[in-house]
C-alpha positions in Angstrom: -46.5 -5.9 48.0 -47.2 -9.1 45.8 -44.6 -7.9 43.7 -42.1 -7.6 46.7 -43.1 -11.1 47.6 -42.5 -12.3 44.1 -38.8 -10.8 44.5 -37.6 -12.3 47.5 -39.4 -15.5 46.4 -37.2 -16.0 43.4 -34.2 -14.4 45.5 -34.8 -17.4 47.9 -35.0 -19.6 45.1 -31.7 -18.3 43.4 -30.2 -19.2 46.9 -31.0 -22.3 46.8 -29.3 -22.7 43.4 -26.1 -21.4 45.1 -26.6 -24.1 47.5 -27.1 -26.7 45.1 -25.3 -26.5 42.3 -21.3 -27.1 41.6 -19.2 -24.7 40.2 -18.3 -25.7 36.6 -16.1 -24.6 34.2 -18.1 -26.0 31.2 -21.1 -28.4 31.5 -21.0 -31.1 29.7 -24.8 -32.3 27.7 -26.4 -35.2 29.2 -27.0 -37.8 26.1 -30.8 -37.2 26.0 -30.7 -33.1 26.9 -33.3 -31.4 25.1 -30.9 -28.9 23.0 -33.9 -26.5 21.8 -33.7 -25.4 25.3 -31.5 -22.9 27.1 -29.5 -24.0 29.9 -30.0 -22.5 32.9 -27.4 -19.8 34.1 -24.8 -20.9 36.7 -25.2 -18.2 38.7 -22.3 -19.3 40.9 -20.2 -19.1 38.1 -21.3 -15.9 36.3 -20.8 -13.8 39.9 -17.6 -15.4 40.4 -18.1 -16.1 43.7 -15.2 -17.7 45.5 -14.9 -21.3 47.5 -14.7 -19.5 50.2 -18.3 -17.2 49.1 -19.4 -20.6 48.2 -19.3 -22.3 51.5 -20.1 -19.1 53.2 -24.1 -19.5 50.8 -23.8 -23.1 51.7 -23.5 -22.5 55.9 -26.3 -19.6 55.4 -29.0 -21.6 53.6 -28.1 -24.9 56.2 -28.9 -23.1 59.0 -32.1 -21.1 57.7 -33.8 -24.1 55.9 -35.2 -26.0 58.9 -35.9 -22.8 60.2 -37.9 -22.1 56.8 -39.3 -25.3 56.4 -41.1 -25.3 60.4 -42.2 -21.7 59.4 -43.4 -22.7 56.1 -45.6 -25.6 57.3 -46.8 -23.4 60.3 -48.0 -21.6 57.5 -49.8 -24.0 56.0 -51.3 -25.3 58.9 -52.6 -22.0 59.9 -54.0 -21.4 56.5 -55.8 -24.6 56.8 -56.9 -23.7 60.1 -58.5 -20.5 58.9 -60.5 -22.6 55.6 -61.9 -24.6 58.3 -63.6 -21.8 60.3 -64.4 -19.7 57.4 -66.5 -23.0 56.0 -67.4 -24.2 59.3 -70.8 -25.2 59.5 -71.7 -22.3 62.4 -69.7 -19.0 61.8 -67.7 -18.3 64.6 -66.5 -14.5 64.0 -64.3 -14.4 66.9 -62.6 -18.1 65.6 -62.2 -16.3 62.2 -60.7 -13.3 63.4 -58.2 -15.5 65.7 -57.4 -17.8 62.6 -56.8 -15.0 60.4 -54.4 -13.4 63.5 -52.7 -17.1 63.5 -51.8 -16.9 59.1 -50.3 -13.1 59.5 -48.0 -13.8 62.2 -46.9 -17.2 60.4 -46.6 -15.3 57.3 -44.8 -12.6 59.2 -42.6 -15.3 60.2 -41.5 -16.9 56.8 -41.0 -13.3 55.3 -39.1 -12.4 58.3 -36.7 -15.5 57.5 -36.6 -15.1 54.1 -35.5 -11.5 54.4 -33.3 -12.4 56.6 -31.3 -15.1 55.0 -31.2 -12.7 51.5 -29.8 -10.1 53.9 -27.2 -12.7 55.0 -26.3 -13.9 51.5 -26.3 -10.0 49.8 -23.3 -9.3 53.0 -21.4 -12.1 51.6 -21.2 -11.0 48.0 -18.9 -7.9 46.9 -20.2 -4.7 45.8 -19.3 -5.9 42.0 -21.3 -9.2 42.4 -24.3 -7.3 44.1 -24.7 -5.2 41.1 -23.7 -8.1 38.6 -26.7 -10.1 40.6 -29.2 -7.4 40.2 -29.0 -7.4 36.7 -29.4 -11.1 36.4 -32.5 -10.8 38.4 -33.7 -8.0 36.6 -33.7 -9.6 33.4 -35.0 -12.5 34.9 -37.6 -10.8 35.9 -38.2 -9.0 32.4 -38.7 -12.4 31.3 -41.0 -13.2 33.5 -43.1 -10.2 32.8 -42.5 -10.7 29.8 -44.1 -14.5 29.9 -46.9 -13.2 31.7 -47.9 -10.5 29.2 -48.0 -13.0 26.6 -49.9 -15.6 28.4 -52.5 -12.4 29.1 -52.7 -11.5 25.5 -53.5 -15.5 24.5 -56.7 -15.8 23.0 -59.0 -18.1 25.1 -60.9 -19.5 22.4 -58.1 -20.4 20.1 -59.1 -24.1 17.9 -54.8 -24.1 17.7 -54.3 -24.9 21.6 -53.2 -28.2 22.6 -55.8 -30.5 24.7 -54.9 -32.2 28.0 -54.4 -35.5 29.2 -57.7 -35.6 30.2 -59.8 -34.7 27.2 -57.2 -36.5 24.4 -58.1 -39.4 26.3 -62.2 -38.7 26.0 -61.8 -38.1 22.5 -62.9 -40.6 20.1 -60.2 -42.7 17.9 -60.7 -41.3 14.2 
């Protein structure tokens, strides 16, 4: 299930790239772009979608973001709700079990209009772009796994790693 979520959380994320982002030939470098690293993939450009695809995205993710965004913060606020009578200073079991009725159905909510909106997008692209799409995502995601295994496999104790902010700052000038 987490792994689902994770899907249509970077599927909702890729949509919002299509919503974004200009179709473009060949970018041009910005004066001060970092060249070690790799640009990101125009997605709109590697499917090939058409202007007409393109507005199509466009009209879908207008009219599902304030409906994501109200669902989203009902979200939020039922979460809060829920910390509150979990570390309230009486326990209220019946609250609790409320509150925790309150996060499912808001959560039930966003993936209902997440799912929704990929299901909207996935009708607008052609059977050649759905299967060019998947294996974009799947190699995104290999990268991503691929990331995680190798933040997993860092040692913990290593003298190498770089300090933050907050402790360069406590050291003492040598």
């Amino acid at each position: 299930m987490k792994k689902f979520n994770f899907l249509t959380l970077i599927f909702a994320g890729l949509l919002l790239a299509f919503s974004f982002s200009p179709v473009q030939a060949q970018e041009e470098p910005a004066p001060n772009q970092n060249f070690d690293k790799k640009p990101r993939p125009n997605l709109l450009a590697e499917l090939g979608l058409s202007p007409d695809q393109i507005q199509q995205i466009r009209r879908v993710n207008r009219e599902k973001q304030p409906l994501m965004r109200e669902a989203q913060q009902n979200l939020r606020v039922a979460n809060r709700n829920l910390d509150q009578a979990i570390y309230a200073d009486s326990v209220d079991e019946t609250s609790i079990q409320a509150k925790l009725k309150e996060v499912q159905l808001a959560q039930a909510e966003v993936f209902k209009i997440r799912s929704m909106t990929e299901l909207a997008v996935r009708r607008i692209l052609t059977p050649e772009q759905l299967v060019k799409f998947r294996e974009i995502r799947q190699n995104f995601m290999e990268k991503i796994e691929n990331r995680k295994n190798q933040q997993r496999n860092r040692p913990l104790n290593n003298p190498n790693r770089q300090f933050n902010n907050r402790q360069r700052k406590l050291r003492p000038n040598n």
